[in-house]
C-alpha positions as CSV (number, residue, x, y, z in Angstrom):
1,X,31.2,-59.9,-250.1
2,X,31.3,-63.7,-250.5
3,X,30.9,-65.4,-254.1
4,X,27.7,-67.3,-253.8
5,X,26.8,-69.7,-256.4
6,X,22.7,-69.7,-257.2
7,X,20.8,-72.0,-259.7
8,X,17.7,-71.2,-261.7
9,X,16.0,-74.0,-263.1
10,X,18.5,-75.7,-265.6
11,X,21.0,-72.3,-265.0
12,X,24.1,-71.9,-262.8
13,X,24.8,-68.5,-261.8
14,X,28.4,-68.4,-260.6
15,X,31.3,-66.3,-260.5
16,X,33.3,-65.5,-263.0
17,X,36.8,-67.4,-263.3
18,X,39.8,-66.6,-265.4
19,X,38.9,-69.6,-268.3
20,X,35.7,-67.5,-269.1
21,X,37.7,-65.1,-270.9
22,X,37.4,-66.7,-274.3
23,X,34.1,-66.9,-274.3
24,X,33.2,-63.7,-273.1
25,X,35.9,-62.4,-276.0
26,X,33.6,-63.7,-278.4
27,X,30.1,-62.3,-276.6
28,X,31.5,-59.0,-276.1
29,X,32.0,-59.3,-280.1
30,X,28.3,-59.9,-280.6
31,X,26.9,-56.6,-282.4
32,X,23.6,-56.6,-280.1
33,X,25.6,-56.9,-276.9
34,X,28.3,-54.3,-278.4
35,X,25.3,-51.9,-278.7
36,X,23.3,-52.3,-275.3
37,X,26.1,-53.3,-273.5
38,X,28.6,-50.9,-274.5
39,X,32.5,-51.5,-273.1
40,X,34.8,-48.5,-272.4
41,X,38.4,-48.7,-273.3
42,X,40.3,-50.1,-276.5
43,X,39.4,-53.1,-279.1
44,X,37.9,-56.2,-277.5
45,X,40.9,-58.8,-277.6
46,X,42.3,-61.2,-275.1
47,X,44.2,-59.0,-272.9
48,X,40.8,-57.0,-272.4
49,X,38.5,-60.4,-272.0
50,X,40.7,-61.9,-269.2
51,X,40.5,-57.9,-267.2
52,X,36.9,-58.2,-267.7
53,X,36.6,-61.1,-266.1
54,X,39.0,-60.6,-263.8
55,X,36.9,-57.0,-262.6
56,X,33.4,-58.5,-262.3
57,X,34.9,-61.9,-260.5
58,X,36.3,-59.3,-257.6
59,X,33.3,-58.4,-255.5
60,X,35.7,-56.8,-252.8
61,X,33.9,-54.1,-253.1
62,X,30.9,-54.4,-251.7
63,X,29.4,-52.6,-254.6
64,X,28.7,-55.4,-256.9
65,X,27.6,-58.8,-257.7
66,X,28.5,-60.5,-260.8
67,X,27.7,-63.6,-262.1
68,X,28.5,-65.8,-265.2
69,X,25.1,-67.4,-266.6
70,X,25.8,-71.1,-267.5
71,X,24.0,-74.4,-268.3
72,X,24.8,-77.9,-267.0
73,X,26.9,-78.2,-268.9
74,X,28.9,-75.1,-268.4
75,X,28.8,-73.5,-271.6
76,X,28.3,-69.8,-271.2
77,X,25.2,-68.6,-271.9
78,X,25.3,-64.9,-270.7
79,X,25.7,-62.1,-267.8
80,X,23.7,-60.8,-264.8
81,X,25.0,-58.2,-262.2
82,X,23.8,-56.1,-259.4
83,X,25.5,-52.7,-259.8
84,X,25.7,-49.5,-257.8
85,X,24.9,-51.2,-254.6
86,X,24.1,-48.7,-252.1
87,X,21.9,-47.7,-249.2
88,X,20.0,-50.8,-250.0
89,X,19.3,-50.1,-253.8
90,X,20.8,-51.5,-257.0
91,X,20.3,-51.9,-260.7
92,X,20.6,-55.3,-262.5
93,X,21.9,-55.6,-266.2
94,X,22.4,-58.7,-268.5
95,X,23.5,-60.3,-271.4
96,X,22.8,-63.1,-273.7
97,X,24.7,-64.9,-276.2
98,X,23.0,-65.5,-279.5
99,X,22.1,-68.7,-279.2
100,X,20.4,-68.1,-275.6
101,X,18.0,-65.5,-277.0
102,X,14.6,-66.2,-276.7
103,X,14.6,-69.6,-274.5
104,X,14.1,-67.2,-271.2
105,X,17.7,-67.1,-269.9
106,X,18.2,-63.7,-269.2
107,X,14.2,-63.5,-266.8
108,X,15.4,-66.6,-265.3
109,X,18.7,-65.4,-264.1
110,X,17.2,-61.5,-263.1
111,X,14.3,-63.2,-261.0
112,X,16.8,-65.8,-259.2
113,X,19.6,-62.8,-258.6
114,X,16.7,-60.1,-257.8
115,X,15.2,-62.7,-255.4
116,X,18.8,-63.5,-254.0
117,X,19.5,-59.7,-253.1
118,X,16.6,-59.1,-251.3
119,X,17.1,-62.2,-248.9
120,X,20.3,-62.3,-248.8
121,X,21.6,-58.6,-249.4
122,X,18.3,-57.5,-247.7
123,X,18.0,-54.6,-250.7
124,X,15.0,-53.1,-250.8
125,X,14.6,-51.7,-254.3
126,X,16.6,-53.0,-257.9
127,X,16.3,-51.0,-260.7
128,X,16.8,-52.2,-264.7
129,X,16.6,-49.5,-267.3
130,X,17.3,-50.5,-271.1
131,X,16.9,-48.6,-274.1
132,X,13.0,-47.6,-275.3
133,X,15.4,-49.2,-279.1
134,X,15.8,-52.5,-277.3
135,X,12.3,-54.1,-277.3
136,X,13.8,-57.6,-275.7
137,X,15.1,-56.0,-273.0
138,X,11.5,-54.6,-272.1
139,X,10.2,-58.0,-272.4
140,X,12.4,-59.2,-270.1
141,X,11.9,-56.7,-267.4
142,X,8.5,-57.3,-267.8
143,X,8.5,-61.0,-267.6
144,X,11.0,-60.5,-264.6
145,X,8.1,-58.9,-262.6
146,X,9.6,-55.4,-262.9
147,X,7.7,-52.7,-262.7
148,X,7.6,-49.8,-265.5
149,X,8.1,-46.5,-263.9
150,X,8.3,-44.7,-266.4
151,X,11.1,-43.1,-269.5
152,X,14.6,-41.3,-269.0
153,X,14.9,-38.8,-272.0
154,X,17.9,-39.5,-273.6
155,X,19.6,-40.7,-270.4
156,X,22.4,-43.2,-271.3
157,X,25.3,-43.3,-274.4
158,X,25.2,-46.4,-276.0
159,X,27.2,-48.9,-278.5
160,X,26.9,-46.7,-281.0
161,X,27.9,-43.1,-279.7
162,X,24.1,-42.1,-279.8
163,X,21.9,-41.1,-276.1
164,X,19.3,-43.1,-276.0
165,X,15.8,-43.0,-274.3
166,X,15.7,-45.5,-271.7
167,X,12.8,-47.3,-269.8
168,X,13.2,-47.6,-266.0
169,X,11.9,-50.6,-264.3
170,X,12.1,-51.6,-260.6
171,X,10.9,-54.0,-258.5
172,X,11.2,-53.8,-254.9
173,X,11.4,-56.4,-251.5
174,X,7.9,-55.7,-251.0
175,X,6.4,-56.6,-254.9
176,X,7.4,-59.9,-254.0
């Protein structure tokens, strides 16, 4: 799959490049994204930032689409990625640094790479599910035009070692 580059509004959505790491170091530190956004493996440190990168810039694949959020300036903001494509389905999942919560960021860049994968990837259906815990996640799944479908008992492990109830959410090519 080729790296696309997609802009929403004062956002750049691009792929991720090796000089990210850093930054997403210190997101990936962040105790709400540590808890909804759970990473496998060992301790969060530079060796694992620059492989995390390094894994969601490589879209050989064909199974997934991630992007780095940015603003003009290029200072990251957060995460948005298509996973589990397949048979023309996906689910989306995101991330926001601290000081991008609440400005619209993360509906921004799920409407523009939802809208993206049904022209361009021609999907037909993009799940989101967060945890029923994670009210912010609802409102963005909302604002995003997704659809609530309906609860997953206890369906996902999260941050804290605890299974969750999560909310599923969908849009498809035809809702548009």
């Amino acid at each position: 799959m080729e790296h696309v580059e997609l802009t929403a509004d004062d956002l750049l959505l691009r792929p991720w490049r090796d000089a990210d790491a850093p930054a997403v170091r210190a997101a990936l530190r962040d105790p709400a994204i540590a808890q909804w956004n759970p990473q496998s493996g060992g301790p969060v440190d530079d060796e694992y930032a620059l492989l995390w990168v390094r894994r969601r810039a490589d879209w050989s694949g064909g199974d997934h689409v991630s992007l780095a959020i940015t603003d003009a300036g290029g200072e990251l903001l957060g995460s948005v990625s298509l996973h589990h494509i397949h048979h023309g389905d996906a689910s989306i999942g995101y991330w926001t640094v601290p000081a991008a919560r609440g400005r619209g960021v993360a509906v921004r860049a799920v409407v523009r790479l939802t809208d993206w994968a049904f022209t361009d990837l021609r999907l037909h259906r993009v799940e989101l599910c967060h945890a029923v815990a994670n009210p912010a996640s609802c409102r963005v799944a909302d604002r995003a035009g997704y659809a609530a479908e309906g609860t997953l008992r206890e369906s996902y492990q999260y941050g804290d070692g605890r299974r969750y109830d999560e909310h599923l959410h969908a849009r498809l090519a035809t809702d548009r």
